[in-house]
TIPA-605473 format. One record per residue (C-alpha): residue number from 1; residue in three letters; x, y, z. Coordinates in steps of 0.05 Angstrom, whole numbers. Layout:
<pts>
{pt NUM; ALA; {X; Y; Z}} ...
</pts>
This chain:
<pts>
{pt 1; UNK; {2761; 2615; 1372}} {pt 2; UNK; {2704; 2656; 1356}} {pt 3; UNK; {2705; 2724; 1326}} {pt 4; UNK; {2663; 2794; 1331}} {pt 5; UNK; {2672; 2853; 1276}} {pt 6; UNK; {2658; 2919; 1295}} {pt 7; UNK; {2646; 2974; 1251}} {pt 8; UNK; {2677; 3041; 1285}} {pt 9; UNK; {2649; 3106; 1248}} {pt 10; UNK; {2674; 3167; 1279}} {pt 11; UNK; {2672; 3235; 1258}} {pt 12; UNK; {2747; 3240; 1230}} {pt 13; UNK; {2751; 3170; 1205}} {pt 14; UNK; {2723; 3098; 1192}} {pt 15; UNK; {2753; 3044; 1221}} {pt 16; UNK; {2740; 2959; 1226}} {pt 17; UNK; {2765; 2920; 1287}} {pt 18; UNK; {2757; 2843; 1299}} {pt 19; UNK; {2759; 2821; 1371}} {pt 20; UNK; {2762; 2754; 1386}} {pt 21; UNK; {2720; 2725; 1454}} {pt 22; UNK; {2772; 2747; 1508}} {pt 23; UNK; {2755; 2818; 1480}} {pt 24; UNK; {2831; 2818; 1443}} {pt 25; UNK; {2845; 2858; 1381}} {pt 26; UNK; {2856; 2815; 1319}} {pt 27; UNK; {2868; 2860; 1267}} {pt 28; UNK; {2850; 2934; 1247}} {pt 29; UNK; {2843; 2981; 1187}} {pt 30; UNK; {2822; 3057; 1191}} {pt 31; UNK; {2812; 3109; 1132}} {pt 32; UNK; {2805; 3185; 1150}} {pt 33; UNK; {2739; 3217; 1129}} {pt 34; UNK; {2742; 3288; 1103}} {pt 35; UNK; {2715; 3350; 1130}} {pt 36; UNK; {2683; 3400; 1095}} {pt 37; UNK; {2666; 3474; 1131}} {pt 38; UNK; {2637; 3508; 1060}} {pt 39; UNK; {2610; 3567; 1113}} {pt 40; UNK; {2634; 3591; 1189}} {pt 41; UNK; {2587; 3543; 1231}} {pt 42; UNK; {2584; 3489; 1172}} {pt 43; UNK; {2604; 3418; 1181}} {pt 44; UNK; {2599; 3373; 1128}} {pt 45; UNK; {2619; 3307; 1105}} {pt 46; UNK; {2604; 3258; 1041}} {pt 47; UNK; {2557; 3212; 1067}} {pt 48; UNK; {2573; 3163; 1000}} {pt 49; UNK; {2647; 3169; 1029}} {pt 50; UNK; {2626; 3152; 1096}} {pt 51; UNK; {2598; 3092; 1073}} {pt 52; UNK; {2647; 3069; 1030}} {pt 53; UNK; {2716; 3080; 1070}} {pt 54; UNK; {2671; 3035; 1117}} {pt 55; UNK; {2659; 2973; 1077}} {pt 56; UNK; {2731; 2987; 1054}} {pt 57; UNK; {2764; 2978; 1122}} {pt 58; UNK; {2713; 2919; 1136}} {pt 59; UNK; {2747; 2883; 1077}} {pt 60; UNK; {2813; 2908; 1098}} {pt 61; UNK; {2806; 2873; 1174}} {pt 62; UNK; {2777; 2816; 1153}} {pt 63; UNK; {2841; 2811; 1106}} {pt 64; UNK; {2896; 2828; 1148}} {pt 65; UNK; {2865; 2790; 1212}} {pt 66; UNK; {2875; 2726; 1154}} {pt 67; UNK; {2805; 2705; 1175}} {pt 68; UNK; {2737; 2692; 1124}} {pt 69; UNK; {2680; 2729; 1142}} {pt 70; UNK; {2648; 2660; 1152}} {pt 71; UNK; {2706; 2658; 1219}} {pt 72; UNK; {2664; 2726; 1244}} {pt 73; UNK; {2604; 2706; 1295}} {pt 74; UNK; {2570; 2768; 1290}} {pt 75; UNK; {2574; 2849; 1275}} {pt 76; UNK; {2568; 2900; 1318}} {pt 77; UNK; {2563; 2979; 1304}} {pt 78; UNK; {2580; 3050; 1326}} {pt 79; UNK; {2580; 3116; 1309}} {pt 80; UNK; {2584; 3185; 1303}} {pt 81; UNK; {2517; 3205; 1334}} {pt 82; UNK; {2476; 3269; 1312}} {pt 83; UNK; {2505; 3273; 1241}} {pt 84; UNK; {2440; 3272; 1205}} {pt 85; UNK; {2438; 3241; 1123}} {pt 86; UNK; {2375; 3240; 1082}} {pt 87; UNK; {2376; 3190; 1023}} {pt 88; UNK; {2323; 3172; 965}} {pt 89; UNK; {2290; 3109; 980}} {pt 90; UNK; {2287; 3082; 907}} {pt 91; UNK; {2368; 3095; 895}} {pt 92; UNK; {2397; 3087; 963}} {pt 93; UNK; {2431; 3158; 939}} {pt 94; UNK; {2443; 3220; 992}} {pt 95; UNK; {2402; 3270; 968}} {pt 96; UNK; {2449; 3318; 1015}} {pt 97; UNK; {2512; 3326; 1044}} {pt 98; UNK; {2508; 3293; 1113}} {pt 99; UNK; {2508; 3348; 1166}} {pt 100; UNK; {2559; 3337; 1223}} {pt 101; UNK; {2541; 3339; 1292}} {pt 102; UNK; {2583; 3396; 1304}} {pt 103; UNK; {2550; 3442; 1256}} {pt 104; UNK; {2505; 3499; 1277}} {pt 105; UNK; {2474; 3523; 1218}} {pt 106; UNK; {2398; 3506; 1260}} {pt 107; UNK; {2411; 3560; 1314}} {pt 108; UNK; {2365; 3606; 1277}} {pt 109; UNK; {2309; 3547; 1284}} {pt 110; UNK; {2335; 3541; 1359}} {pt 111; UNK; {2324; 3599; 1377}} {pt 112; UNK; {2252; 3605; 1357}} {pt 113; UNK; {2235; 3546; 1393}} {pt 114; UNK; {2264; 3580; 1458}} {pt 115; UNK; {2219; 3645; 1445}} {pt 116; UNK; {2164; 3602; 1444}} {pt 117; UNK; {2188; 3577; 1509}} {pt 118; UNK; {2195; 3507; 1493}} {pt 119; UNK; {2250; 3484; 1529}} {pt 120; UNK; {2219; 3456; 1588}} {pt 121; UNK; {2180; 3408; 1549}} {pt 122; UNK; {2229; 3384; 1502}} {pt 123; UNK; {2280; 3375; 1557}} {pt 124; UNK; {2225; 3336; 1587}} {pt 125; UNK; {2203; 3295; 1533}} {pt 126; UNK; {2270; 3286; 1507}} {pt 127; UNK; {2314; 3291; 1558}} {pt 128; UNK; {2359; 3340; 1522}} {pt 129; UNK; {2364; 3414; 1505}} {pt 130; UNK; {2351; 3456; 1446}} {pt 131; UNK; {2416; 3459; 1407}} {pt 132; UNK; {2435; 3456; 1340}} {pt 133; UNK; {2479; 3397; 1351}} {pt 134; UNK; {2417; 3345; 1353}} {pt 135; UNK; {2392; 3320; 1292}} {pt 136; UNK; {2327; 3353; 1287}} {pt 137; UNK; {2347; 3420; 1275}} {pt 138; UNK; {2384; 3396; 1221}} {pt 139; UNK; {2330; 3346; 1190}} {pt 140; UNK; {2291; 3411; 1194}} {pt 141; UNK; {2343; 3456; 1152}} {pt 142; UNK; {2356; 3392; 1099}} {pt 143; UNK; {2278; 3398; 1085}} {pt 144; UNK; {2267; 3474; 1090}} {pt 145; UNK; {2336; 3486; 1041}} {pt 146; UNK; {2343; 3427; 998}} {pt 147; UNK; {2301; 3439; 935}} {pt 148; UNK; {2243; 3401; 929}} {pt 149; UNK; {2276; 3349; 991}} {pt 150; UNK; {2203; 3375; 1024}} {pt 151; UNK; {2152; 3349; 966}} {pt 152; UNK; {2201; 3276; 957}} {pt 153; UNK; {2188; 3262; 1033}} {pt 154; UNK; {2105; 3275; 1020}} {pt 155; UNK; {2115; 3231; 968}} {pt 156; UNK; {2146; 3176; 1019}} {pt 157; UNK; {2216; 3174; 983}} {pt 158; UNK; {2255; 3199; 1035}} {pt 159; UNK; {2295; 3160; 1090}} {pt 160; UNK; {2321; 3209; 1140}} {pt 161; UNK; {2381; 3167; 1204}} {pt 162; UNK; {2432; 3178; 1237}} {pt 163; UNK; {2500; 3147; 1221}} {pt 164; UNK; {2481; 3078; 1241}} {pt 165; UNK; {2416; 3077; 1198}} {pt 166; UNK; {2457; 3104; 1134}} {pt 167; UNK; {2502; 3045; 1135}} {pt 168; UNK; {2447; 2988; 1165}} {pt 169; UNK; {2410; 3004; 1094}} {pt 170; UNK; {2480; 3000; 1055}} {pt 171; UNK; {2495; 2934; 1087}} {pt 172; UNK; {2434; 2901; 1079}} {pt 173; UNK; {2432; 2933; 1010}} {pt 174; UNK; {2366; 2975; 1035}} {pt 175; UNK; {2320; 2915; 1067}} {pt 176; UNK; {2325; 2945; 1130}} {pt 177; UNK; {2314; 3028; 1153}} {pt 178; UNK; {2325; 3030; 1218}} {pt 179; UNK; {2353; 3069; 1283}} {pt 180; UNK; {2381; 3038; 1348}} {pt 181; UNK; {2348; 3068; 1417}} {pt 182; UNK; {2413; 3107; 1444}} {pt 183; UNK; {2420; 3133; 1374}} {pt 184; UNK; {2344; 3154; 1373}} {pt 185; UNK; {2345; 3187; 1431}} {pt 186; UNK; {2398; 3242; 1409}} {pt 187; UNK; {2356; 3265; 1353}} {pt 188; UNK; {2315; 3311; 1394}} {pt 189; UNK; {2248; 3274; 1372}} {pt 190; UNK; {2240; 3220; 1417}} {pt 191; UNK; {2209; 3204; 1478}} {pt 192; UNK; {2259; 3175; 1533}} {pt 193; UNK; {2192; 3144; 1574}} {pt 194; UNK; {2160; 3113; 1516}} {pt 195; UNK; {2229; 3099; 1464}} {pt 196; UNK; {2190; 3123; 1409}} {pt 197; UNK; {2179; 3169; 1358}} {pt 198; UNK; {2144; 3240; 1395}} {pt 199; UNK; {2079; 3252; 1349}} {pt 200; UNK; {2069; 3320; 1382}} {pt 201; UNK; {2143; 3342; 1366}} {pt 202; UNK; {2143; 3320; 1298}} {pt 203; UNK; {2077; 3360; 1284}} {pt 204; UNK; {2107; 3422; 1325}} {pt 205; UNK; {2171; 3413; 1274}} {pt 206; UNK; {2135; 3399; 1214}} {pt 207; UNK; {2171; 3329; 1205}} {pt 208; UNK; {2137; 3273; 1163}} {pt 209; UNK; {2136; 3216; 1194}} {pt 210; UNK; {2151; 3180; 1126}} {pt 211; UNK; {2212; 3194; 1134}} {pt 212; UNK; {2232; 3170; 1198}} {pt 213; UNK; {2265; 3100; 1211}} {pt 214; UNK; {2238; 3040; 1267}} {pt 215; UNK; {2272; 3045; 1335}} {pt 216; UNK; {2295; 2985; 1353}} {pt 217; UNK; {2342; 2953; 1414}} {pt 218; UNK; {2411; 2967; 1423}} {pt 219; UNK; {2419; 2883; 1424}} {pt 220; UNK; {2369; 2877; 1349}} {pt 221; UNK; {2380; 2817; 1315}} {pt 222; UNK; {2371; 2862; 1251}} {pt 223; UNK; {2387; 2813; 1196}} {pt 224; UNK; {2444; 2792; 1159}} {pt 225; UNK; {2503; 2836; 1111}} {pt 226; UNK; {2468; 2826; 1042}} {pt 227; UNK; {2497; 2760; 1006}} {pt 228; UNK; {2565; 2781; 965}} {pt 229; UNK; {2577; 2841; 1008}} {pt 230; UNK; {2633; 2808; 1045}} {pt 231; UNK; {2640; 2730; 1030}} {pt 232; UNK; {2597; 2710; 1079}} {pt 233; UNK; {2536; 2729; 1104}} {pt 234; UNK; {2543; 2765; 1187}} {pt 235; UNK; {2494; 2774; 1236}} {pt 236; UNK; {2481; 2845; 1254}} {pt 237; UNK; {2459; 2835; 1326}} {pt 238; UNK; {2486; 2904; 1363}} {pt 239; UNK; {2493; 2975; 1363}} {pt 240; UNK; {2507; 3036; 1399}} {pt 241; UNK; {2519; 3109; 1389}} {pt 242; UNK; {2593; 3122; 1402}} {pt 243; UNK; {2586; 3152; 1476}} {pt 244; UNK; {2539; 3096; 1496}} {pt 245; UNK; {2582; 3036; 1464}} {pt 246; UNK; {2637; 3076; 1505}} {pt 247; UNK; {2603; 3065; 1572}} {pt 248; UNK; {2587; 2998; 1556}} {pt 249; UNK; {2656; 2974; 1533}} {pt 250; UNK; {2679; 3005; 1599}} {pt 251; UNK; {2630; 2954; 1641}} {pt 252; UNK; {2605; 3015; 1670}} {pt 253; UNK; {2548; 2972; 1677}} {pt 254; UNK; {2521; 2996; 1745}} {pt 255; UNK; {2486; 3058; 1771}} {pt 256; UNK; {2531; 3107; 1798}} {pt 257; UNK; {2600; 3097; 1749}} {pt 258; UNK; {2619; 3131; 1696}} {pt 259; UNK; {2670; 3140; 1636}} {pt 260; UNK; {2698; 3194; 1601}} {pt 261; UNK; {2717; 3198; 1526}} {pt 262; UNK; {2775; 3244; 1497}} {pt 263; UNK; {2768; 3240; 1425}} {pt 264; UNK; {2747; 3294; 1367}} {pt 265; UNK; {2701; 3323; 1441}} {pt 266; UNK; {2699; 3304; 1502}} {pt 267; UNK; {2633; 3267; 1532}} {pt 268; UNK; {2632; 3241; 1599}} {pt 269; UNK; {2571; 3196; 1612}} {pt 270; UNK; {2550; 3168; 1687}} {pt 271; UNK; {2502; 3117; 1687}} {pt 272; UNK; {2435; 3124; 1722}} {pt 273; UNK; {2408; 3050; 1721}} {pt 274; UNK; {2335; 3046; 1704}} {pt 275; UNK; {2322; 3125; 1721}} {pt 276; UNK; {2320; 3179; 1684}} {pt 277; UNK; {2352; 3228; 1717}} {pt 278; UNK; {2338; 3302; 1690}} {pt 279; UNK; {2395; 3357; 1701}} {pt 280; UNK; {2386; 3417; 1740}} {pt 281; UNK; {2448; 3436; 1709}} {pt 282; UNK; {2449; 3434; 1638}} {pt 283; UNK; {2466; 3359; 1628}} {pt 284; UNK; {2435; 3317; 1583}} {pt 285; UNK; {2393; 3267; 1596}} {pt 286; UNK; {2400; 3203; 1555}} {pt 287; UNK; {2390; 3136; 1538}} {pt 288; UNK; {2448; 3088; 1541}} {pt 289; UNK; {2425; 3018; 1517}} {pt 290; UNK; {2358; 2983; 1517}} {pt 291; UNK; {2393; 2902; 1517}} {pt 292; UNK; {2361; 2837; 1553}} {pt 293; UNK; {2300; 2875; 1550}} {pt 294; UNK; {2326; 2923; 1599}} {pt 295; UNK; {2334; 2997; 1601}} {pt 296; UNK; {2392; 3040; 1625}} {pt 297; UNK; {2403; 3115; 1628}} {pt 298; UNK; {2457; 3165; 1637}} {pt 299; UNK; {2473; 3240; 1648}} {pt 300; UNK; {2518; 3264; 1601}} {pt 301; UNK; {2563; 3324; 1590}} {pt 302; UNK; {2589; 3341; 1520}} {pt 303; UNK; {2656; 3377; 1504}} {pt 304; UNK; {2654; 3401; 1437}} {pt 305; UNK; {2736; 3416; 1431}} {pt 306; UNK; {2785; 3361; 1462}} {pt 307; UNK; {2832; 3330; 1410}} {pt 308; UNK; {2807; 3377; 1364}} {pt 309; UNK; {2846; 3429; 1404}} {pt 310; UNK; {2908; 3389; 1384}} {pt 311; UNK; {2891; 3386; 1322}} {pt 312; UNK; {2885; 3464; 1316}} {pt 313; UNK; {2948; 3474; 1343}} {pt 314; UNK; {2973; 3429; 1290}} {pt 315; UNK; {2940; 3447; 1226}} {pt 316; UNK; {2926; 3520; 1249}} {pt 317; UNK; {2980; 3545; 1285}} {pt 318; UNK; {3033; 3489; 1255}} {pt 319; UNK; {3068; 3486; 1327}} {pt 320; UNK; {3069; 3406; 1317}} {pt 321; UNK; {3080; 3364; 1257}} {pt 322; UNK; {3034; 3307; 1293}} {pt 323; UNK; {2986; 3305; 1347}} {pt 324; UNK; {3029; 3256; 1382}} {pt 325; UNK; {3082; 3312; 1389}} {pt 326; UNK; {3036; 3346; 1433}} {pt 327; UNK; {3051; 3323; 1507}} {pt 328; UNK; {3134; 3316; 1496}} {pt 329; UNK; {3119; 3392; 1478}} {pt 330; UNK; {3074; 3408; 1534}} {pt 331; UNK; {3127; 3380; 1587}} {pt 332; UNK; {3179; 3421; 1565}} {pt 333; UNK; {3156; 3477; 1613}} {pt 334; UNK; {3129; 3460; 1686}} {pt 335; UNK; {3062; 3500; 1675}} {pt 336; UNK; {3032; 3546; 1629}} {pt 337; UNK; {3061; 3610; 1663}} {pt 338; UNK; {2987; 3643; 1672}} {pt 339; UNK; {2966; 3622; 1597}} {pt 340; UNK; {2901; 3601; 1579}} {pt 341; UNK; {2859; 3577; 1526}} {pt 342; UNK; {2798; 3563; 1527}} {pt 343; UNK; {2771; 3520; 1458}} {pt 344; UNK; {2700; 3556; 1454}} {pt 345; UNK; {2721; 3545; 1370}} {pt 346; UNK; {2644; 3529; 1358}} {pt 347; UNK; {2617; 3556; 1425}} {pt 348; UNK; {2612; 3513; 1486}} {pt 349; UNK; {2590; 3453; 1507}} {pt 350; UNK; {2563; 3434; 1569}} {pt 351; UNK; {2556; 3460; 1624}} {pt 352; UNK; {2549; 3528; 1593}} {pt 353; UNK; {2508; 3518; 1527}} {pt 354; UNK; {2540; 3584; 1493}} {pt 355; UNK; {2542; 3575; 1422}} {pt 356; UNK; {2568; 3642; 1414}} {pt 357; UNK; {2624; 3639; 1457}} {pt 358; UNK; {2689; 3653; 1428}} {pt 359; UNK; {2760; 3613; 1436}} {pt 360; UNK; {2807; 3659; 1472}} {pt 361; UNK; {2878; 3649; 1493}} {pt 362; UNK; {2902; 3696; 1544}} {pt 363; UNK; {2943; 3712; 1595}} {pt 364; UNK; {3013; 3714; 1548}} {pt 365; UNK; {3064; 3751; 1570}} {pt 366; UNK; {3139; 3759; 1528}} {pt 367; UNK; {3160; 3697; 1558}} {pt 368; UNK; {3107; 3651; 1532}} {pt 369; UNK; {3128; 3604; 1479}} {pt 370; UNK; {3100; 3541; 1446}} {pt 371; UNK; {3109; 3492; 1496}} {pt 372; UNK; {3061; 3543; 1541}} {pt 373; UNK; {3008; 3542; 1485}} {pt 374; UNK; {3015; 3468; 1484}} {pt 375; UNK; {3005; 3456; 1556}} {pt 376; UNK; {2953; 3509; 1558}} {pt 377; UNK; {2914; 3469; 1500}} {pt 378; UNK; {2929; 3402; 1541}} {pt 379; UNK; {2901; 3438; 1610}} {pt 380; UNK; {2840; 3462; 1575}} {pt 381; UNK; {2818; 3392; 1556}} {pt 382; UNK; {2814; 3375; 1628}} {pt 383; UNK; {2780; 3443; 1652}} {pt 384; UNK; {2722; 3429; 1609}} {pt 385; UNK; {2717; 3357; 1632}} {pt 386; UNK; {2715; 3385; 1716}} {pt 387; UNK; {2665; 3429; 1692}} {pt 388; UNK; {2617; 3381; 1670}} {pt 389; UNK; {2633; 3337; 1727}} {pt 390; UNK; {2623; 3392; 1779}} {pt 391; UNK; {2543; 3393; 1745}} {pt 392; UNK; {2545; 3326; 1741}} {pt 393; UNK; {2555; 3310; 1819}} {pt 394; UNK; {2512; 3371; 1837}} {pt 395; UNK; {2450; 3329; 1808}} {pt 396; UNK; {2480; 3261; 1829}} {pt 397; UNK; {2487; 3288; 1895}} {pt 398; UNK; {2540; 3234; 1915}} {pt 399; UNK; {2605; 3239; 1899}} {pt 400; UNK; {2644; 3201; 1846}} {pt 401; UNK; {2690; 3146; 1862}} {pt 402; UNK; {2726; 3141; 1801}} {pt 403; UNK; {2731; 3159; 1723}} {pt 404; UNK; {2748; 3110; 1677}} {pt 405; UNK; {2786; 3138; 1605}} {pt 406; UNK; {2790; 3116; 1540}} {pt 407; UNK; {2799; 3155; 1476}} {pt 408; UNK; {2865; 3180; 1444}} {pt 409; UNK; {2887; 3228; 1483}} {pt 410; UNK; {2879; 3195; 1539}} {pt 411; UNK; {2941; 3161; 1527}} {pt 412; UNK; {2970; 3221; 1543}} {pt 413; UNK; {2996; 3217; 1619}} {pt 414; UNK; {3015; 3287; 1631}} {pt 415; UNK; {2936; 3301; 1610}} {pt 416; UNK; {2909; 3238; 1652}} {pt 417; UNK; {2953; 3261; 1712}} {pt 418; UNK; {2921; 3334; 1704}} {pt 419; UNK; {2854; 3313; 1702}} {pt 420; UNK; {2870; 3271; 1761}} {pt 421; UNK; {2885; 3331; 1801}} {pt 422; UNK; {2841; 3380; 1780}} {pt 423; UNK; {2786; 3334; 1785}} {pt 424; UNK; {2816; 3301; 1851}} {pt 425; UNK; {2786; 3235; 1838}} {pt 426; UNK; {2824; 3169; 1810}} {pt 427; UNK; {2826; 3165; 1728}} {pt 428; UNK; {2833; 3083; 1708}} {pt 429; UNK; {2861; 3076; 1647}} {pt 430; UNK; {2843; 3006; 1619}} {pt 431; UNK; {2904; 2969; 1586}} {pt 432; UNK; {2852; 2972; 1520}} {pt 433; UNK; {2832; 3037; 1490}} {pt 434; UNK; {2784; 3018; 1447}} {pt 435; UNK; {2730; 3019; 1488}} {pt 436; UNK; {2676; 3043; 1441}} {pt 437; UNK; {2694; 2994; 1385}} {pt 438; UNK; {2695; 2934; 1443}} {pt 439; UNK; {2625; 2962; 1470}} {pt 440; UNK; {2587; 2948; 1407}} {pt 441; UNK; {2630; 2886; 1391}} {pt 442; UNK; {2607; 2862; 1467}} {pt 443; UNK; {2532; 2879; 1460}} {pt 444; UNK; {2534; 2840; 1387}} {pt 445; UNK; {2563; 2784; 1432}} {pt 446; UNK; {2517; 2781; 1477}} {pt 447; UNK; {2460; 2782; 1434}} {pt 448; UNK; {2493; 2717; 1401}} {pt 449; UNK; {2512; 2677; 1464}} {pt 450; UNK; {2584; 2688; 1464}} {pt 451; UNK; {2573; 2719; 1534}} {pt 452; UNK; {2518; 2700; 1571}} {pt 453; UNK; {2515; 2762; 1621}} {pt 454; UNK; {2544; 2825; 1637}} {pt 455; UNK; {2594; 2809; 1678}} {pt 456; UNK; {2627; 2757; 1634}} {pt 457; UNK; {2635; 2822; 1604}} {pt 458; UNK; {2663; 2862; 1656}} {pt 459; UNK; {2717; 2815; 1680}} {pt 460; UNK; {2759; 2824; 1612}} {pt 461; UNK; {2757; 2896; 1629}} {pt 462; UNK; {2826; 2905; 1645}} {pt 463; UNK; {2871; 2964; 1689}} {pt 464; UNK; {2937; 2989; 1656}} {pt 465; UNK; {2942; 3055; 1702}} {pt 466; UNK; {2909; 3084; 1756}} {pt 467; UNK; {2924; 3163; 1758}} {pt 468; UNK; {2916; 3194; 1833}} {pt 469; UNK; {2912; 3264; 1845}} {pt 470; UNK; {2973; 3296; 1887}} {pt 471; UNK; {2957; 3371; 1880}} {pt 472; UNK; {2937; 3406; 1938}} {pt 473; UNK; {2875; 3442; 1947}} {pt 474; UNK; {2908; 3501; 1946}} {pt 475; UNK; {2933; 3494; 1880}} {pt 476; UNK; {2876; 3466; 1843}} {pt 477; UNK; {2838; 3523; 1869}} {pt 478; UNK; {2888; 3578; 1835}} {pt 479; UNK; {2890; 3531; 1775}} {pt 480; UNK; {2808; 3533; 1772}} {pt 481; UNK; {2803; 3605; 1791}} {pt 482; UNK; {2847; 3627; 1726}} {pt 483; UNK; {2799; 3581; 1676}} {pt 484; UNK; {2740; 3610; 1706}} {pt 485; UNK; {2762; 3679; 1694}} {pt 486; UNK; {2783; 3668; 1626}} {pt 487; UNK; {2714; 3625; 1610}} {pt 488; UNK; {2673; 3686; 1635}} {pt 489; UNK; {2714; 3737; 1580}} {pt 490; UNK; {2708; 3680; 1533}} {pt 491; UNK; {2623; 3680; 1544}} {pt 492; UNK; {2581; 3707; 1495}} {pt 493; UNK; {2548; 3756; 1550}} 
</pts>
């Protein structure tokens, strides 16, 4: 039997999971990851920490799966994309905190780029829009605020990545600074048609290109774990930002299907094939895997608040003990009695772009009690995701057949069945949820032979439920008429 590791780092926690060929979970290990918010619109995390509750669980899999790493046929990575760490060349040391995709401390630096009416040409060149959750913006701030962070990076000792270059350089013990293409392509600095660095939008940000790691292909051989790291010495032969690996460990391999991802947010991505499709409606355009020396894009929509909502209404409202509590909760009461939240904690996501939109939760009356709240909370989750499908198939101009789920929450049925409705397409659930760990596991795979093609791939993607809507139009119309209303008092206008 042969094995594949892959290396999991999300935005809450770390986490290690060996598959073995049939795309079955062996064994795996996960440490949480703290959070630090030292101002309103500050994320932050430790990116030392990040690196080592990684190698930890690594050890920890390997362990409890009985295997030695010599057993494991190759490695394969994902992360957390956007979260931007600088560290010092000579030490391998962060020289910052590592700033979390969901901060907004660059919207300041944002919004001087739009008075200089630059969003048609960085939304062209990079497929995205200005916003202070891609990396740039925050590279920017590091070097602007950081004493002397500026003068080190003239002097060519700074190494600026994402999450997946930060740990590359730990496991290979620094040999190799590098940044996969999907990963590259959320940063805000590089150019979808060419896949590499923009030279006119690092002058325009005043970003040296010392710094900057080599783009490479999502299926890189990149080289093996340094010798001692973990007992044996692993290919590194795939990786993926989180989303992306999503996609692909759905086998939404063709043009035209798509998944949808309810974990910390929400990001639904629909698969273009070899086009780039740019949004008229506020989507993002990105890229989902260079592999086989082939290209593929996708729109994307990103929900900043999903199980994070749950989360809130554990830790700050203390209506659950655990998020699992949630939907037992929310089906106490047959609907949320005219209540509704919507999450706009750090603004709003896609479609609307608002980063000054407030969370509101309204339409409470005497009667409304927890299990309202909760359902409310639940609802919410699946508002946001029809909105950005409603853009979404306005570009597309066909409808969609189906959405395929993965994530934690969606093992929550009363949420599946909602989105179900309100979306009135079919949601698949596949019998395994860990689709982003299996994507990058799968495209390290490939890249070693264990699959030959794609669709070796795709026929271990297996269905545990299918979710059809049975609301009337009626209904679903009332239901979307009440979130509109409340997302329009919720808007920063």
């Amino acid at each position: 039997m042969s094995y594949l590791l892959a290396l999991d780092q999300g935005t809450t926690s770390s986490r290690a999971i060996i598959f073995d060929e049939h795309g079955k979970v062996h064994a795996t290990a996960q440490r949480e990851i703290q959070i630090k918010t030292p101002h309103s619109g500050w994320v932050e995390q430790d990116a030392q920490e990040i690196w080592t509750t990684q190698i930890a669980v690594v050890q920890q899999a390997i362990a409890s799966a009985r295997l030695l790493a010599k057993d494991i046929k190759a490695l394969g990575l994902t992360n957390q994309r956007e979260t931007t760490v600088v560290w010092d060349k000579r030490t391998g040391r962060p020289l910052a905190p590592a700033i979390v995709w969901q901060d907004r401390r660059a919207v300041d630096w944002c919004n001087q780029l739009l008075q200089q009416n630059l969003a048609d040409k960085i939304h062209k060149t990079t497929g995205l829009r200005i916003d202070p959750y891609f990396s740039a913006g925050k590279l920017v701030w590091l070097l602007d605020h950081v004493d002397g962070l500026r003068e080190l990076a003239h002097q060519g000792h700074v190494a600026f990545g994402t999450i997946d270059s930060w740990l590359i350089w730990n496991l290979t013990q620094g040999a190799e600074h590098v940044i996969e293409m999907s990963n590259a392509s959320r940063t805000m600095l590089m150019n979808l048609k060419t896949q590499q660095w923009d030279e006119e939008l690092l002058e325009l940000f005043n970003i040296p290109r010392s710094v900057l790691p080599r783009i490479i292909s999502s299926d890189t051989y990149i080289a093996n774990t340094a010798s001692g790291l973990l007992g044996a010495d692993i290919p590194i032969t795939g990786i993926l930002g989180d989303q992306q690996a999503a996609l692909f460990g759905q086998s939404c391999f063709e043009a035209g299907t798509a998944k949808n991802t309810y974990g910390t947010g929400c990001f639904m991505l629909f698969n273009t094939g070899s086009d780039i499709q740019y949004s008229q409606n506020q989507l993002l355009t990105t890229l989902a895997w260079n592999c086989q020396n082939h290209t593929n894009y996708a729109l994307e929509g990103s929900v900043f608040m999903a199980g994070a909502i749950v989360q809130w209404l554990r830790d700050g409202l203390g209506i659950i003990k655990n998020s699992a509590e949630v939907e037992a909760l929310a089906c106490q009461v047959k609907d949320t009695d005219g209540v509704v939240l919507v999450p706009a904690f750090t603004g709003l996501g896609a479609p609307h772009w608002d980063s000054d939109a407030r969370a509101l939760l309204c339409g409470m009356s005497r009667g409304t009690n927890k299990s309202h709240i909760a359902r409310a909370a639940l609802e919410a989750i699946a508002f946001q995701v029809s909105d950005v499908l409603t853009a979404m198939q306005s570009d597309i101009g066909k409808p969609l057949k189906e959405l395929r789920v993965d994530g934690g929450a969606s093992q929550n049925d009363m949420l599946m069945q909602f989105q179900a409705d309100i979306l009135n397409v079919p949601v698949l659930r596949p019998k395994m949820l860990e689709s982003t760990a299996w994507g990058a596991a799968a495209m390290a795979g490939l890249k070693v032979g264990m699959f030959s093609n794609l669709d070796e791939i795709s026929k271990l993607w297996r269905l545990d439920r299918c979710f059809e809507p049975n609301m009337s139009d009626d209904q679903r119309q009332f239901h979307l008429n009440q979130w509109n209303e409340a997302l329009k008092r919720a808007k920063s206008s």
